[in-house]
N, C-alpha and C positions, 0 to 999 in steps of 0.2 A: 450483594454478590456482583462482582464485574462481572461481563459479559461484553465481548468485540466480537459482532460473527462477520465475518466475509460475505462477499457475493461477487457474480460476475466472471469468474474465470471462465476457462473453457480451451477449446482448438480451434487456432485461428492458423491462414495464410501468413506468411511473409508478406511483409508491407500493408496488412493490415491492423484492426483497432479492436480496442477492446476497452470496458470500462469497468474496476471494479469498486465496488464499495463497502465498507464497514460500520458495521451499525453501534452504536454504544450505548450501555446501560450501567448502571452501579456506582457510575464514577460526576462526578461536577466537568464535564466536558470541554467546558471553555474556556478552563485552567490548564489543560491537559496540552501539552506539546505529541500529535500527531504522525504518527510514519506508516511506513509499508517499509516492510525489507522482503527480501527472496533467499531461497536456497535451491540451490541445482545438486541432482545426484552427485554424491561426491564430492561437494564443496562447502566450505562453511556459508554460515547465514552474513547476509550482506544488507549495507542500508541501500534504499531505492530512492527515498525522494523523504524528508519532513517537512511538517508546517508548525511552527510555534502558536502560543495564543493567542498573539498577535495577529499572525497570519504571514511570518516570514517563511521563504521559505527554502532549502537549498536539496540540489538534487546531487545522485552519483553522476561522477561524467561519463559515464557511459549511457544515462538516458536524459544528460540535456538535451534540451529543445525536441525530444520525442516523447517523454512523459510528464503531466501537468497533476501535482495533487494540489487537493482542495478540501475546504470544509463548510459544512452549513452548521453552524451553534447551535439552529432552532432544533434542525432536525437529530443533532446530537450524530452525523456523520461525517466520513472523513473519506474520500474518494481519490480516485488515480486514471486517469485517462493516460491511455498508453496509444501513443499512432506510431507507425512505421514500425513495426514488429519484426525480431529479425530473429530466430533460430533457438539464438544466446541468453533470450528472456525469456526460456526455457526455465519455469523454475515453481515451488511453490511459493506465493506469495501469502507473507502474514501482516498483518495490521498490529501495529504498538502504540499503545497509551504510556506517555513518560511524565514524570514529573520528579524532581527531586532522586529520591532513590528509589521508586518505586518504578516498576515493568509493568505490562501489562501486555498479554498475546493473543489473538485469536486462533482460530483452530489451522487457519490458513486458505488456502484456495489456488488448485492446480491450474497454469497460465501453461498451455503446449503450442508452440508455433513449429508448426510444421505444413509441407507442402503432401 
């Protein structure tokens, strides 16, 4: 059984940090092309940042150079360092395991920036 659970969200400041992570089970990991996407009330779901198996990796332009994802194989996670927080990244954020044709989603994890 797959399993991607989140961590890390929460209520931050504007122009603050926040780190989330995703944990994985059920799957060969280091095969798996890696993401985060978000959805904001009322808007559809959007990509945030991937990392291939490789380890490439390409983000939205709306969080280059303020959010960094990453991965550790050993530990079978796949993580998102988010600095300079602004309003807009208001959103739930989920974690995707891709490969081929196959999806894969966690349950997600609420990001709130607000003052």
């Amino acid at each position: 059984q797959v399993q991607l659970v989140e961590s890390g969200g929460g209520l931050v400041q504007p122009g603050g940090s926040l780190r989330l992570s995703c944990a994985a089970s059920g799957i060969i990991f280091r095969i798996y092309g890696m993401g985060w996407y978000r959805q904001a009330p009322g808007k559809q779901r959007e990509l945030v940042a991937v990392i291939t198996s490789g380890g490439n990796t390409n983000y939205a332009d709306s969080v280059k150079g303020r959010f960094t994802i990453s991965r550790d194989n050993a530990k079978r996670t796949v993580n998102l360092q988010m600095n300079s927080l602004k309003p807009e990244d208001t959103a739930v954020y989920y974690c995707n395991a891709h490969i081929a044709a196959s999806d894969y989603w966690g349950q997600g994890t609420q990001v709130t920036v607000s003052s």
